[in-house]
N, C-alpha and C positions, 0 to 999 in steps of 0.2 A: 643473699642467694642469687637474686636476678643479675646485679649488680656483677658478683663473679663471674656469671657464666658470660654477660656478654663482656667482661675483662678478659678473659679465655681466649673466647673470640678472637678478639681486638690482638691477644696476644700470636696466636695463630698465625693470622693471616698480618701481623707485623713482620712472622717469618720468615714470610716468601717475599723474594725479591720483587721490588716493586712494578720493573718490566714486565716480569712473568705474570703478575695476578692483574694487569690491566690487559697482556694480551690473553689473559683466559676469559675476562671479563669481554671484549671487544669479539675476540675471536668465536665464543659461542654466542654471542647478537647476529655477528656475518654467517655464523653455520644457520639459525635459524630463518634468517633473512631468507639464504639461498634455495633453502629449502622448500618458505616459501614461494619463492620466483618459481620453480619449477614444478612442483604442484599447481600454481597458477598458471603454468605452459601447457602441462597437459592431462588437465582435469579439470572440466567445466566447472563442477563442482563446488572445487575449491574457486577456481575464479567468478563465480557469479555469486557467490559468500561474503558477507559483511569482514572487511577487514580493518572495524575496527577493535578489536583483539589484537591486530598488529598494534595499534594506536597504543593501546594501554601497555602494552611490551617495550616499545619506544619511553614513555615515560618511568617504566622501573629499570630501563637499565639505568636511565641518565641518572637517577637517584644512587644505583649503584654504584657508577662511574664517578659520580664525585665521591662518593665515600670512598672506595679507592684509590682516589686521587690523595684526598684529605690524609691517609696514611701515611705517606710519602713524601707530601709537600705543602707549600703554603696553601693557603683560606684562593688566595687570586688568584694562583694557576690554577687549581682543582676547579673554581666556577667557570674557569675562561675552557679548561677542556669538557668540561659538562657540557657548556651550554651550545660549544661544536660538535660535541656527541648528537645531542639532542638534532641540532640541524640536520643532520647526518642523517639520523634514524628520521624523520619527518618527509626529507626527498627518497628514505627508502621505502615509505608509506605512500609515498604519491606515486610511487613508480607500479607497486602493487595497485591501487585504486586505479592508475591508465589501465592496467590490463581485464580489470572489468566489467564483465558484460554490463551496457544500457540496461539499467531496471522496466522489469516487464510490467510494474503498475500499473494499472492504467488507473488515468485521472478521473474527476468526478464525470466530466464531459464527453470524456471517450464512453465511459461504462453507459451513459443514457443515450449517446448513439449510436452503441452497437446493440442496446436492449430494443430499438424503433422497430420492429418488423422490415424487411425489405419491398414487402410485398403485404400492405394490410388489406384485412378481409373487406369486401365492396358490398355496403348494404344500398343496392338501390331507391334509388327514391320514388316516394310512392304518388301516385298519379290521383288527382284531384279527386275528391266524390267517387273514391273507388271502397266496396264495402271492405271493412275491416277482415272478414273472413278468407281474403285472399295475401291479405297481408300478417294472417295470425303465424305462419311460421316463421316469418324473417321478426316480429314481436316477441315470440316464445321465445326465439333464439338470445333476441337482445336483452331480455328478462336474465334467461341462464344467462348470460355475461355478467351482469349484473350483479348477480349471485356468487356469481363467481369472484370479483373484481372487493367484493365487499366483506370476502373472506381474505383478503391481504392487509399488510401491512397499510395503509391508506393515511396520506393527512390529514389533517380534519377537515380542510375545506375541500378536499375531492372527495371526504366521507359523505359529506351533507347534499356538495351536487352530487354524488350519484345517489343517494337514497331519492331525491328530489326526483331524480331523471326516472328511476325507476316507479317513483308510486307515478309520475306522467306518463307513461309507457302502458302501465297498467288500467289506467282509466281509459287511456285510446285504445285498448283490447276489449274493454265491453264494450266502447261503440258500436252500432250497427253500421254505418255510413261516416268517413270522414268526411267532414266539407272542406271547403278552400284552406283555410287560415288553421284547421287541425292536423291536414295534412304538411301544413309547413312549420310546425308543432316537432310532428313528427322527423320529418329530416332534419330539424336543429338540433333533436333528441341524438338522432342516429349520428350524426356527426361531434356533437360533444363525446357519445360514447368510446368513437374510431378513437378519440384523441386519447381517452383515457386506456384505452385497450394499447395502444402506442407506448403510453408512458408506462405503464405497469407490464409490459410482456407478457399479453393474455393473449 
C-alpha cells in the first residue's frame, strides 16, 4: 500500500518534464526567499526575528533538489547540484542574518551594572561616643533594609552576612552609648550593607 502510493508519486512527477519541476522546485525557494528580504526591509519585526527557520528551509529544499535531480539524472550530477543548491540557500541565509537587528540581550555584566544604583543612599557615619538614640533612625532604617534584602532571592553567603550584619546592628540599637571601636563596628556594618543594597537593587 505504502509502497504504491509513493510509486504514484515517483510516477507523477516522472511526468513532468524535468526543467519544469526543478524550476518549480528552485523558483518557489527564490519566491520565498524574496519574500523574505522584503519583509526583513520593512518590518522590524520580521527582521529582528530568528531566522533560523530560513535555515531549516534551506536544508529541505536541498533534500528536495536532489530528489529532483535523482529523477532525471545520474546519482553525480543530482549531488554536484544539490550540494550548489545548498550553497546558494546558506549565502541566502547570510544575507538575511546581515540584515538583523544587533541582539538586545544584555549580558550577565551589563545586567549587574545597570542594577548598581547611580546614585546609592548615603548612610553617614556615626561620630565616636555618640548615644545610640540619635543614631536609632538611620539603625531602624538599616534594620528595614535588611528585612527587606532577606526577603530576596540571596546566595548563601550574602544570606549568612547579612543575617550576621543584622543581629550586629541590633545589639548596637540597645546600646546606650557607642564607644570608639563600636562605632567603627557600625560604619563597617553600614558600608557592607550599601554594597549589598547595590548588588540586590534595593
Amino acid at each position: 500500500m505504502i509502497a504504491q502510493f509513493f510509486n504514484n508519486v515517483f510516477l507523477k512527477l516522472s511526468a513532468i518534464p524535468h526543467d519544469k519541476l526543478m524550476w518549480i522546485i528552485w523558483g518557489s525557494f527564490a519566491a520565498i526567499f524574496l519574500l523574505a528580504l522584503v519583509l526583513s526591509l520593512l518590518s522590524n519585526a520580521v527582521r529582528s526575528a530568528s531566522k533560523r527557520p530560513f535555515l531549516c528551509l534551506v536544508n529541505a529544499y536541498t533534500a528536495v533538489s536532489l530528489a529532483g535531480f535523482l529523477i532525471g539524472s545520474e546519482l553525480a550530477p543530482a549531488i554536484l547540484a544539490a550540494a550548489l543548491f545548498w550553497c546558494a540557500g546558506y549565502l541566502a541565509y547570510g544575507v538575511l542574518c546581515s540584515l538583523s537587528k544587533p541582539s538586545k540581550i544584555k549580558t550577565a555584566s551589563q545586567i549587574a551594572l545597570s542594577s548598581v544604583p547611580s546614585q546609592p543612599p548615603v548612610i553617614p557615619p556615626v561620630r565616636h561616643d555618640m548615644p545610640a538614640a540619635k543614631t536609632s533612625v538611620r539603625l531602624d532604617h538599616a534594620i528595614s533594609v535588611t528585612d527587606k534584602l532577606l526577603g530576596k532571592n540571596l546566595g548563601k553567603s550574602d544570606r549568612q552576612e547579612l543575617e550576621k550584619l543584622k543581629n550586629t546592628l541590633t545589639v548596637l540599637q540597645m546600646k546606650g552609648t557607642l564607644s570608639t571601636a563600636e562605632a567603627d563596628i557600625l560604619n563597617d556594618n553600614f558600608n557592607a550593607l550599601l554594597k549589598l543594597m547595590a548588588k540586590y537593587n534595593v
